[in-house]
C-alpha positions in Angstrom: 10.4 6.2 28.4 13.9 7.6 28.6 16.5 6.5 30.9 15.7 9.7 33.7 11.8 8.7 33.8 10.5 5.4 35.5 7.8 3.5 34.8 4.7 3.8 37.7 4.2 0.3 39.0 0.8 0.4 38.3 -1.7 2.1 36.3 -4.4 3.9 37.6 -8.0 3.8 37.6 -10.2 6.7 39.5 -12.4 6.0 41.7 -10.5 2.9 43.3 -8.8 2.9 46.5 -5.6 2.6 45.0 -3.6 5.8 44.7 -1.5 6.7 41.7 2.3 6.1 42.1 3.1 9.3 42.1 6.9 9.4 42.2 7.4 8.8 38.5 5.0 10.9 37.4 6.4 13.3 39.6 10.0 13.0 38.0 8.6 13.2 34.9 6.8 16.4 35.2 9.4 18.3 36.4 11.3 17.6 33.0 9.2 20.3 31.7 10.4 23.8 31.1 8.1 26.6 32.1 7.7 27.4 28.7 8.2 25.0 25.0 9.0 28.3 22.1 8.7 28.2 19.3 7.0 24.7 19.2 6.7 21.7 21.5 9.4 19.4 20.4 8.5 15.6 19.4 11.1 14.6 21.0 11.0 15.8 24.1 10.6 13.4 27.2 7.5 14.2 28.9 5.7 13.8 25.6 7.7 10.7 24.9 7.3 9.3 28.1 3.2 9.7 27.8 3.0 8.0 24.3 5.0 5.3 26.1 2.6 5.4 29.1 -0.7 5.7 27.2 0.7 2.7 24.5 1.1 0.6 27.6 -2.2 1.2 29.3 -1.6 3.8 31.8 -3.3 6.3 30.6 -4.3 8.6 33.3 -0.8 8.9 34.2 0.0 9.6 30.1 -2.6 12.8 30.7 -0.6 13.9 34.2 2.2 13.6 32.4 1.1 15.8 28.9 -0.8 18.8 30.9 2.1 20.5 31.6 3.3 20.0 28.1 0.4 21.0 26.9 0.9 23.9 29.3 4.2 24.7 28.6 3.6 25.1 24.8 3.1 28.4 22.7 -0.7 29.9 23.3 -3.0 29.2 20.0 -0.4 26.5 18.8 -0.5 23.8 16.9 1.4 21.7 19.6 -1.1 22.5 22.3 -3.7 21.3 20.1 -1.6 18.1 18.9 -1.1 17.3 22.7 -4.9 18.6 23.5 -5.7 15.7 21.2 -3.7 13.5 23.0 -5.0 14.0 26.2 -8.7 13.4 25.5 -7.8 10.3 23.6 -6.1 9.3 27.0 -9.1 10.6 29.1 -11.6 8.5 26.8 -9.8 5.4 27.3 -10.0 6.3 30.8 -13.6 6.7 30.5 -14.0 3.4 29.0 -12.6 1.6 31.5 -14.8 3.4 34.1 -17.4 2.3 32.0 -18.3 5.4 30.8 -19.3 4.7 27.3 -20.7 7.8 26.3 -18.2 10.3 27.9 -15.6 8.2 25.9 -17.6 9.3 22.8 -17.6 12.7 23.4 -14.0 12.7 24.3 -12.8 10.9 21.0 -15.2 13.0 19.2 -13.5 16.4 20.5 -10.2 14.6 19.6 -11.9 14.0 16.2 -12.3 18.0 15.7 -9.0 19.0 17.2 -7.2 16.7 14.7 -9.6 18.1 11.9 -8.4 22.1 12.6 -4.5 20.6 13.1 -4.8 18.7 9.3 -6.3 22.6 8.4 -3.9 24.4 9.9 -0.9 22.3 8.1 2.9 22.1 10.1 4.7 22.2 7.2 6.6 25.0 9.3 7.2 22.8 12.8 8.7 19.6 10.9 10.6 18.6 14.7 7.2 19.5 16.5 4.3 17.6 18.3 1.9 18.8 16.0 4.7 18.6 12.5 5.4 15.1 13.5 1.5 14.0 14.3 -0.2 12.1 11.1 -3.3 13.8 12.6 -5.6 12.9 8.9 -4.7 9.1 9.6 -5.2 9.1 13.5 -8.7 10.8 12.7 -9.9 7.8 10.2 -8.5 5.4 12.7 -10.9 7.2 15.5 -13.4 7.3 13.1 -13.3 3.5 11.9 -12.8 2.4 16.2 -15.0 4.7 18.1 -12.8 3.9 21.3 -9.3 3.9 22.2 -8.1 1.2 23.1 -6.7 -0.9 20.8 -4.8 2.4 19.3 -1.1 2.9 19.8 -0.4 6.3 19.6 3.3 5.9 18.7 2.5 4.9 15.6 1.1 8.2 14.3 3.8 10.3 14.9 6.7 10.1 11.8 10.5 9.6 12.4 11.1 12.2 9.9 10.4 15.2 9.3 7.1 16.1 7.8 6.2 18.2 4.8 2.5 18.0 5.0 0.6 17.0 8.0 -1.6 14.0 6.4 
């Protein structure tokens, strides 16, 4: 996560007695503009900061932290769907921790079919967005080839560069 976002000490689960550290997420959130035009950028920190989050196992704070994202982004998008995506993959490995097997099913298969209309749409013209940046074809065979979430790190589907095609 960048420097001006800290880690929460803990992850956490629902349903426990533990609360979430809210604080960071907190911080975080309020990093977000009211509104992302023309396009969610991949590189901004909120959506940074919940890669980092969900690659590290906190992944009900990595969905607190991309809502408003999500939120902030352009009505009908392609980011909103790219970060949509995101946040069910996070709320299925949340699911799967709850023991939850067949919610985490549904969940990765909704990701499944967001990532299926983003590879449709094509980002050729968002190359510094969320969805430009998102290999969304390869995170979709990964899905398909692990069923759940876990092992997955996000970060590794989203380019350096900029994209011509999203595939």
């Amino acid at each position: 996560m960048s420097a001006a976002m800290a880690m929460p000490r803990w992850a956490y689960n629902p349903g426990t007695d533990r609360a979430p550290d809210g604080e960071p997420l907190e911080s975080a959130k309020a990093l977000v503009a009211r509104r992302l035009d023309p396009f969610v950028p991949a590189k901004h920190a909120a959506h940074q900061g919940g890669l980092a989050l969900r690659d590290g196992g906190s992944c009900w704070e990595a969905h607190e932290i991309w809502e408003p994202v999500w939120k902030a982004g352009p009505m009908n998008g392609s980011g909103r769907i790219a970060l949509r995506t995101l946040i069910q993959i996070a709320n299925a490995a949340v699911k799967q921790r709850q023991s939850r097997p067949r919610a985490a099913a549904r969940l990765i298969e909704d990701a499944k079919a967001l990532l299926g209309e983003l590879v449709a749409r094509g980002v050729a013209a968002e190359p510094e967005s969320v969805a430009g940046r998102l290999r969304a074809d390869r995170l979709r065979k990964e899905l398909d080839n692990e069923k759940v979430p876990g092992p997955i790190r996000l970060a590794g589907f989203f380019s350096r560069k900029k994209m011509k095609e999203n595939a």
